[in-house]
N, C-alpha and C positions, 0 to 999 in steps of 0.2 A: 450424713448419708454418704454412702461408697456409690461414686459416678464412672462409666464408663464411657470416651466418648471417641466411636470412633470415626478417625480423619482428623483428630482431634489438633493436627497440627496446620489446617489447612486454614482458608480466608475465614469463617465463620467461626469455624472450631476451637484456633486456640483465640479468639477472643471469649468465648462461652467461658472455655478451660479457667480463664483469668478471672471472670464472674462469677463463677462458681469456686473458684479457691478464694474469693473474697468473701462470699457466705457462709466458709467455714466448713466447705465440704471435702471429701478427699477424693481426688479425683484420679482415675487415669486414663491417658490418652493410648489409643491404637492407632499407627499409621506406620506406613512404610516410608515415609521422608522420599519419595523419589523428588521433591524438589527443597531439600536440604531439610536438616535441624535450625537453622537460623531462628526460627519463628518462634521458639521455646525455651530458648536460649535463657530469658527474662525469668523464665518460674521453675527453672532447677533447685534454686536455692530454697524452695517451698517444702518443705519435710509431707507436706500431705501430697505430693505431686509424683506420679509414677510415671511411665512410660515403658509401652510394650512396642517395640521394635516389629511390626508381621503386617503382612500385604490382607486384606482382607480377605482375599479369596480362598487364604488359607487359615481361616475361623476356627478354631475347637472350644471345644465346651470349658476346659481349662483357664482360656481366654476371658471369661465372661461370669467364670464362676463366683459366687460371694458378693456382685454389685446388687444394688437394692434399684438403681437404675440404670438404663444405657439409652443414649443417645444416639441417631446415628445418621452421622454426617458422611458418613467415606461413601465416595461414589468418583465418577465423571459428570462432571457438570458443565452443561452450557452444550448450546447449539454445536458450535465449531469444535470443539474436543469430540462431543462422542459421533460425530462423523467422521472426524480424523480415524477415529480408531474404535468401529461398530462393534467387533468381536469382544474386545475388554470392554463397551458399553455395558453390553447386556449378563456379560458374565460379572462385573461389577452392581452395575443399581440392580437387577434381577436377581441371577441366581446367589450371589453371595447374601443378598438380605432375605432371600429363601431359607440359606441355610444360618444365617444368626435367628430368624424363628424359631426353625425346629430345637436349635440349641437352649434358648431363652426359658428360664423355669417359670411355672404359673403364676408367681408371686414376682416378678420383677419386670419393673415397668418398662415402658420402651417409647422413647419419643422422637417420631423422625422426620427427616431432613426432605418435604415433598417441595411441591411447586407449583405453582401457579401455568404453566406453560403449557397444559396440555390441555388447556381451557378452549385453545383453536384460534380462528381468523374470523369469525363473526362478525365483531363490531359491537357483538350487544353485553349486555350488562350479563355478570355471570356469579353466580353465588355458588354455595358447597355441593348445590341437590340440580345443580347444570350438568346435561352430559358430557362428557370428554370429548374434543376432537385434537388427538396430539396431531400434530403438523411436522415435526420432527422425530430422528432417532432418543432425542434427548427427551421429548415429551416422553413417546410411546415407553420408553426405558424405564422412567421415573414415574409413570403411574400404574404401571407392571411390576416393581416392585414395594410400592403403596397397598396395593391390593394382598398383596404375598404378607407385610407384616399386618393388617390390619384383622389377621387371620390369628393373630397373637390379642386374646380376649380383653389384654391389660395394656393396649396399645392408645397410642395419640398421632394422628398426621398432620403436621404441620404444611401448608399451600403456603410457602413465602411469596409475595411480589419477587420482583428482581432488585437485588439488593445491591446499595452503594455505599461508598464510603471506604475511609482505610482501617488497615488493617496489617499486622506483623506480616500476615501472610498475604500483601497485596495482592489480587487478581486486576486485570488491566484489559479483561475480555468485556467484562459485564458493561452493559450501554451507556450510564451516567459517566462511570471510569473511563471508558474509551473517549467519549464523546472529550472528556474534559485532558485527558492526556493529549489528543492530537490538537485541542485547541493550544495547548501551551507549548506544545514540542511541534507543533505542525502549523499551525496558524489558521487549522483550516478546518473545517469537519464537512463533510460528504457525507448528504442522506440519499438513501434510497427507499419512496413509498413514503416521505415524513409525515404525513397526514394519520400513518395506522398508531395507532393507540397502546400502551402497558399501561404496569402499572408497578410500582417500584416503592422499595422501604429501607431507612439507611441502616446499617450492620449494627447502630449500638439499640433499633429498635429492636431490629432480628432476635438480636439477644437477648433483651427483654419478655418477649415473648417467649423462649424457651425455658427461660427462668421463671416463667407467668405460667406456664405449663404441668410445668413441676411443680411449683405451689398450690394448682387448682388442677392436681391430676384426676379427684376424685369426678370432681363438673365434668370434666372433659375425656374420660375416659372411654374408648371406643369412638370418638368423634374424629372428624375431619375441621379442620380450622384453616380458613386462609385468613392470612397475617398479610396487614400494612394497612392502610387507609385510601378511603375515597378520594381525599385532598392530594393523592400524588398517584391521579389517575392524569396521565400527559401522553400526548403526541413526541414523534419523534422532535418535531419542528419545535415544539416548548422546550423540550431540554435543550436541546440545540441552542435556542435564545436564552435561558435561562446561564449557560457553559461561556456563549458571548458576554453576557451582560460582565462578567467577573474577568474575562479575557481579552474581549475587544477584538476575537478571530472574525473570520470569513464563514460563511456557511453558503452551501450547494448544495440546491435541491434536484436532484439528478433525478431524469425522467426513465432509470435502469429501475428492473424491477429488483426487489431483496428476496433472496433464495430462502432469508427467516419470516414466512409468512403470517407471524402471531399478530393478533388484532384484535382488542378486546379490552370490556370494564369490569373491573372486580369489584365484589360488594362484599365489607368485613362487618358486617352487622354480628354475625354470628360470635366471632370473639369478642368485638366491643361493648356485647350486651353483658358479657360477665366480668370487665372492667378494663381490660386490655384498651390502654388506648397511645397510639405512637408519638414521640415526642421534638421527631426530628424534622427539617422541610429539608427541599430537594436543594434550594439555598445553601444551608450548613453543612453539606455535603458537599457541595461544587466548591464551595470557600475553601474546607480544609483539605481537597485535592487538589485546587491551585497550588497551594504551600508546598504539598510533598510534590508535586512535579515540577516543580520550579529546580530543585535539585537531585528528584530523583527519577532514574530510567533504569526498568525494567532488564532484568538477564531473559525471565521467561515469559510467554504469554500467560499461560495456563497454570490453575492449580485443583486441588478439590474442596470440597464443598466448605 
């Protein structure tokens, strides 16, 4: 199968890339590298492995033409980036995935890169047929752009938890990561609110699921799916201890409030009934981030999806 995936160089992206050139697909990535080529450096040498060099925003029908699917991860992601910078927000997760729509032929699948975030500050338990309440730019962004491809007949949206783990294309924003970086470079970790609730899945589930998507597009086609499982439904304060137990930091539960107001339980019934089921704990992730922050520190904060 001919894959198109773009962001394809970013935290989730080129691990999919790599997944997908191990099934023997031929794939290519769309990104604009503004936080380098590093990350892809490993699969040049792959003869089914392309690369188109273009910012999203600048889509043509050229772009896109001849895949049998497209993925699509390129976006701003996470709370603190698209407040950083609201304008490229919405003109990124919105109107660009607007216009990969109208570009997209009827016959070519499309499976994308949604979230769990816009699910709100409740507290309560929340499945696919729960209304939205985004609490952020980055919710409101990301399920404004949801609706826009969903509008695409041959579509799939993926609702990831908040994803951890490493990755070529580290990100160091997302909360298990941060949490576990500052415990080993800082010694400390600082909650604010730890009692509110996510719910999170490690990056080699993530990709599993996309892969599980693509294998069962027919089941799932036109559906919404949140990915990750019940069993890594945690408070701020579990990870927290979960980041000590492997580090032996300090933790502060600061009585400041957190400007990220999301609060809330996910229920993956929905995918795990058609056999999706995740392989990692929050453990296996906290372990093999120790390792890489023991010698490794970050150039940037941010990346995309």
């Amino acid at each position: 199968m001919k894959i198109l995936i773009t962001g394809g160089a970013g935290y989730k992206g080129v691990v999919l890339t790599r997944a997908l050139l191990e099934r023997g697909h031929a794939v290519t990535i769309l990104d604009n590298f503004m936080y380098g080529c590093e990350s892809i450096l490993h699969l040049i040498g792959n003869p089914q492995f392309t690369v188109i060099r273009e910012d999203i925003r600048n889509l043509e029908a050229s772009h896109i033409k001849g895949f049998d699917a497209v993925f699509h991860l390129a976006g701003i992601s996470g709370y603190p980036a698209c407040e950083a910078n609201p304008h490229s927000a919405k003109l990124i997760n919105v109107d660009a995935s607007r216009k990969l729509r109208d570009l997209l032929g009827k016959e070519q699948r499309l499976i994308y890169a949604s979230t769990t975030s816009f699910y709100g500050k409740s507290g309560a338990r929340c499945d696919e047929d729960t209304p939205v309440d985004p609490t952020s730019l980055y919710g409101i962004t990301k399920y404004q752009g949801e609706q826009e491809l969903l509008h695409h007949a041959n579509s799939i949206s993926l609702r990831f938890a908040t994803v951890f783990g490493v990755s070529p294309r580290m990100r160091n924003d997302l909360l298990v990561n941060d949490f576990t970086y500052k415990a080993v470079h800082e010694r400390c970790i600082v909650l604010f609110e730890s009692k509110t609730k996510r719910t999170f899945v490690h990056i080699q589930d993530a990709i599993a699921a996309y892969v599980f998507a693509l294998d069962h597009f027919d089941a799932m086609k036109g559906g919404i799916f949140n990915v990750g499982s019940e069993t890594l439904n945690f408070t701020k304060m579990e990870i927290a201890k979960a980041v000590k137990q492997e580090t032996n930091c300090n933790i502060i539960d600061s009585e400041m409030k957190d400007f990220d107001t999301r609060n809330f339980v996910i229920a993956f019934d929905k995918m795990a009934n058609l056999g999706y089921k995740p392989r990692y704990s929050l453990e296996d992730g906290v372990q093999e981030m120790v390792k890489l922050y023991r010698f490794y520190k970050p150039f940037m904060p941010y990346a995309t999806i």
